[in-house]
N, C-alpha and C positions, 0 to 999 in steps of 0.2 A: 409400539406403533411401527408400524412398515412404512417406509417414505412414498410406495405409490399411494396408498391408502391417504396420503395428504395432499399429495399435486396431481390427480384424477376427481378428486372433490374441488378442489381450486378450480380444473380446467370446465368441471359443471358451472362455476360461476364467471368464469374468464376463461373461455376458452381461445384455445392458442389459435382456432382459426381467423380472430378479431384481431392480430395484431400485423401490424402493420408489415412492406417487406422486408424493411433493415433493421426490423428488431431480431432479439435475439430471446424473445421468451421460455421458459418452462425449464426443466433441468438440466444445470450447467456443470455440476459436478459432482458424481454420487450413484451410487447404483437403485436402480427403482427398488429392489428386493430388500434391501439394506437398512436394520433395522431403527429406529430414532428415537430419543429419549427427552430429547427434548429442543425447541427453535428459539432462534435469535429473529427478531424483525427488525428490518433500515432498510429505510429509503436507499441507500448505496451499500455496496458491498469491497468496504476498504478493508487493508490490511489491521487497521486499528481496531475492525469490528470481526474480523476473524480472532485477531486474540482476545476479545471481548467471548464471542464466542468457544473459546479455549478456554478462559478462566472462568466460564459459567457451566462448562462443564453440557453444551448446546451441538449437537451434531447435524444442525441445519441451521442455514442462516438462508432466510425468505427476505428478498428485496424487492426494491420496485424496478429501481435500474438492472437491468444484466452489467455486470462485470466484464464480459466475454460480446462485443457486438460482432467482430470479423475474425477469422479464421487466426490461427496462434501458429507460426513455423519452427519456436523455439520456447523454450522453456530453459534460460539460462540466469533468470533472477534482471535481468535488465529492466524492464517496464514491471510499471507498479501492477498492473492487470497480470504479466508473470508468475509475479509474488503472489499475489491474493490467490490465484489458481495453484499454485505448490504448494503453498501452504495450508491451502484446505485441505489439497490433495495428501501431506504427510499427516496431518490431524483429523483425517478422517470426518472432515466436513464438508456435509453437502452442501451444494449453494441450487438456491432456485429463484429465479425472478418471473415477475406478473406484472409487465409494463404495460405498452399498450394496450393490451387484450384486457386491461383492468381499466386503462382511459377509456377505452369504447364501451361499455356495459351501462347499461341503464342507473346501478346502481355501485357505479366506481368511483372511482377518483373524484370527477367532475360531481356528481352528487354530491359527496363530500364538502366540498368547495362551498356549495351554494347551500348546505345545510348549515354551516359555519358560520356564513355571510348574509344570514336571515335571506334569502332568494326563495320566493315558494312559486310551484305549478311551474316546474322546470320542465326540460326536453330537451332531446338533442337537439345541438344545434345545424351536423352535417351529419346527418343520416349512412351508415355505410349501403350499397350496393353489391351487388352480385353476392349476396347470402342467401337468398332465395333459390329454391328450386319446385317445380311442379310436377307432380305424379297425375297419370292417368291408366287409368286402368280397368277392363270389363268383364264380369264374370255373372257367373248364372244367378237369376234375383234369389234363389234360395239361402244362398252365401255371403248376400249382398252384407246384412249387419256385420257376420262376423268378419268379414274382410276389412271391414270400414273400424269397426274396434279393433282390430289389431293394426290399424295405419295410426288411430289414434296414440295407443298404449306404447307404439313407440315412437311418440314422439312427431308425428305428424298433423299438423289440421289447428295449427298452436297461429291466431292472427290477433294481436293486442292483447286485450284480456279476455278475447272470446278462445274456447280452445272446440276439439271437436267438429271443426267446418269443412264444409265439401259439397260440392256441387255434382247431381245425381242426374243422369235424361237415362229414357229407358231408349234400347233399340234392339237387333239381333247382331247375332254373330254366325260365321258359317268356318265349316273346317270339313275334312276328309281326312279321318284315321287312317295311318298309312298301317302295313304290319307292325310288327311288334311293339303296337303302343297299346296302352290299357287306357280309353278314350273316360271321364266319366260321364257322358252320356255320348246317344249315338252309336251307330255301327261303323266295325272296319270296311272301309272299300268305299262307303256310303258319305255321300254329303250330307250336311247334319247344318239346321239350321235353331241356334238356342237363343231365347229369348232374354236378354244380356241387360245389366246396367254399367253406366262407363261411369265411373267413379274419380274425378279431380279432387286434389287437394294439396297443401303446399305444404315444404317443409324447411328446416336448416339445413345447408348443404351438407353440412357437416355430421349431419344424422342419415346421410344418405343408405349405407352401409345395411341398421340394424333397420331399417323401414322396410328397406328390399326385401332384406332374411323375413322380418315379419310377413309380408305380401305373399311371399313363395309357402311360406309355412300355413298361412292361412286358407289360400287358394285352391279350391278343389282339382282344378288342372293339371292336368300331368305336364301341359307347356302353357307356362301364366305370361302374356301376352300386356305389357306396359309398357308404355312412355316415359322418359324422365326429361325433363325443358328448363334450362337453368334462365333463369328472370333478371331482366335489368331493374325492375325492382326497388326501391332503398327500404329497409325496414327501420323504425322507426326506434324502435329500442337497442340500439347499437350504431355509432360513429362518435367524430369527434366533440366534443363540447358540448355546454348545454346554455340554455337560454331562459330566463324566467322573470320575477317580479319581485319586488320589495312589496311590502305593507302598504307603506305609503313613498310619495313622493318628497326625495329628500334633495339639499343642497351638492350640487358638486364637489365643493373642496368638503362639507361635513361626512360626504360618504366617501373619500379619498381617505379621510381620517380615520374612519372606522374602518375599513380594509388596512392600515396599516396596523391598528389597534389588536382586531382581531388574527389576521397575522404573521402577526413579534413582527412586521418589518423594520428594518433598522430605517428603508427611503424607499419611494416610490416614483417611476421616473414616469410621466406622465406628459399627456399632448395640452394642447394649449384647453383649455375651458370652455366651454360654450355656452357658459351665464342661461344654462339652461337644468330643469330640475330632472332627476334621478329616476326612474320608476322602471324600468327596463332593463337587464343588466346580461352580457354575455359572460362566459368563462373558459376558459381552456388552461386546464394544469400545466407546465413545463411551455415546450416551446411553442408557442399557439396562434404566430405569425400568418400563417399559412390560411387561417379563418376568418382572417380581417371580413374579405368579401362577405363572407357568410351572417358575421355580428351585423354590419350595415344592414345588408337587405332583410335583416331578421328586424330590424326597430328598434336593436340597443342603441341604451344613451354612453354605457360606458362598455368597453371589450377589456376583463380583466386577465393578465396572461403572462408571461414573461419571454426573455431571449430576446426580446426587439432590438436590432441594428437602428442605428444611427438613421440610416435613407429612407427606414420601412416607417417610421414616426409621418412621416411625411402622407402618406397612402389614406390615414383619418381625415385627410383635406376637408376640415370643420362640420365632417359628419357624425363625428362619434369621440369620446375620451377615450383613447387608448392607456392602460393603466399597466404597467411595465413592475409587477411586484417582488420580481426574483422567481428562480426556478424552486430552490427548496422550498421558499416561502412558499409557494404556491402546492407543495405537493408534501409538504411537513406530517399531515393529518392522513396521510394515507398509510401510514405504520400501524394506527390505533383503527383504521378504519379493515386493514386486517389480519390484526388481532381478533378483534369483532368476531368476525364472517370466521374464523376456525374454532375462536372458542362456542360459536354457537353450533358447530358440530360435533367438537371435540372438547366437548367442558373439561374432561378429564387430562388432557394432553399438555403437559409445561409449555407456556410459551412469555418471552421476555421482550421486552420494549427496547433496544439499544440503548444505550448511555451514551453512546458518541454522537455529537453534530459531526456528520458528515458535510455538512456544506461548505465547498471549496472556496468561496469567495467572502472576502471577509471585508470589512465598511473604518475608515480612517474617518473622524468626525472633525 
């Protein structure tokens, strides 16, 4: 297996333009062309799981976390992020991580979470912005389909789960072939008036590139004449968290119990009660502070998340159970979740589960 052949299919499902600015996603040490025999998956990428992946004979180790968040001046074994980086560097192990861009994904992290914790008819909870873009563009009604299936086919005209959409008004168009152009209709010298459809349709910014190629390629025009308009927008299938429902409505402290249950928490650090029952539940994996706002005006009864400081507890001011479950805890099931997502493309390809708890913080009872 080639290593882009693994993290070019990853960034089809988390792509790297979903992750946040101070992340440090996609590959952190290794060459794309560089061939792989087989991966390690953990949530972090310690030194303990680098020689995990030595003595399993693993020449990639896939995390959640990057290793590597801000630039490196030295490489003299001092910091443990050093080490991890040298050492893959002399063992010839690639490291790749799929943080953020795997929390924001309709079906990452946060799914995960709420698949575990019986939560059904989920959704983001903060939608991202500016991923949108809109194309416009006019061309002779004779072309019109095949312009419109090739905006489709790459990836254009994609809103929920309707795909194929675009918005059609007929009008004309006028030009004057100047010399040396090969007009396709119309004469040189001569104003030319053609009967035109303008063509809208929206797409991921991040597909911008091969929609264009597609458009130029499809368009009979010697000069193809389009717009492109980037959208304040939020799409819905990408941002932080997600939002959804239990079955039924349950006791506070009995579903405090069953998120610790489900999971392995050793505590759970939690706001005062509100002698109110359960049926609405927020989530955000890792640090999910920053969402409070969001879980309130969203109708949760509890926002489960971790990283909450001391001051931030306060901010629930008896609208909501804020549930403080730890970070690993909270993002433990994202190693198996994928697992999953490669072996369903790459049945054939070794891949191994860690043995190390990587989680830094340990519980004195």
């Amino acid at each position: 297996m080639v290593l882009s052949d693994i993290t070019r299919f990853l960034e089809t499902q988390a792509p790297l333009a979903y992750q946040e600015d101070y992340d440090n996603s996609g590959l952190i040490v290794g060459r794309p062309d560089a061939e792989v025999g087989s991966a390690l998956i953990s949530l972090d990428c310690t030194e303990a799981v680098i020689d995990e992946a030595i003595r399993k004979g693993c020449n990639l180790v896939i995390s959640h976390h990057p290793i590597v968040f801000k630039g490196l001046k030295k490489f003299t074994g001092k910091t443990y992020v050093e080490r991890v980086v040298m050492k893959a560097i002399k063992h010839d192990v690639a490291i790749y991580a799929i943080h953020t861009n795997l929390d924001h994904v309709h079906t990452g992290v946060n799914a995960r979470i709420c698949e575990v914790l019986g939560i059904k008819n989920y959704s983001i909870l903060s939608p991202k912005g500016n991923l949108l873009k809109k194309l416009v563009t006019f061309c002779p009604l004779s072309h019109a389909d095949k312009v419109r299936n090739a905006l489709f086919a790459a990836g254009a005209g994609n809103i929920g789960n309707y795909s194929e959409c675009s918005f059609n008004a007929d009008g004309f168009g006028t030009f004057k072939a100047g010399g040396n152009t090969r007009p396709f209709t119309g004469n040189i010298g001569e104003q030319h008036h053609e009967p035109e459809i303008r063509i809208e349709t929206i797409f991921l910014a991040e597909k911008e590139r091969p929609i264009v190629l597609a458009l130029l390629e499809a368009h009979p025009y010697e000069e193809v004449a389009y717009d492109i308009y980037s959208l304040a927008n939020t799409w819905q299938q990408v941002g932080a968290g997600m939002v959804g429902w239990l079955d039924a409505e349950t006791d506070e402290i009995d579903f405090l119990r069953m998120i610790k249950q489900k999971l392995r928490g050793s505590v759970i650090r939690h706001t005062a009660l509100r002698n109110k029952k359960v049926k609405k539940v927020a989530v955000c994996g890792g640090s999910g502070s920053f969402l409070l706002p969001q879980a309130i005006a969203a109708g949760a009864d509890v926002f489960i998340t971790a990283d909450y400081k001391y001051h931030e507890f306060f901010d629930a001011d008896g609208k909501i159970v804020i549930a403080d479950v730890g970070h690993f805890e909270s993002e433990q099931f994202t190693q198996q979740l994928l697992l999953e997502i490669i072996q369903k493309k790459f049945p054939n390809f070794a891949l191994h589960l860690t043995e190390e708890n990587t989680n830094p913080i340990q519980y004195l009872y």
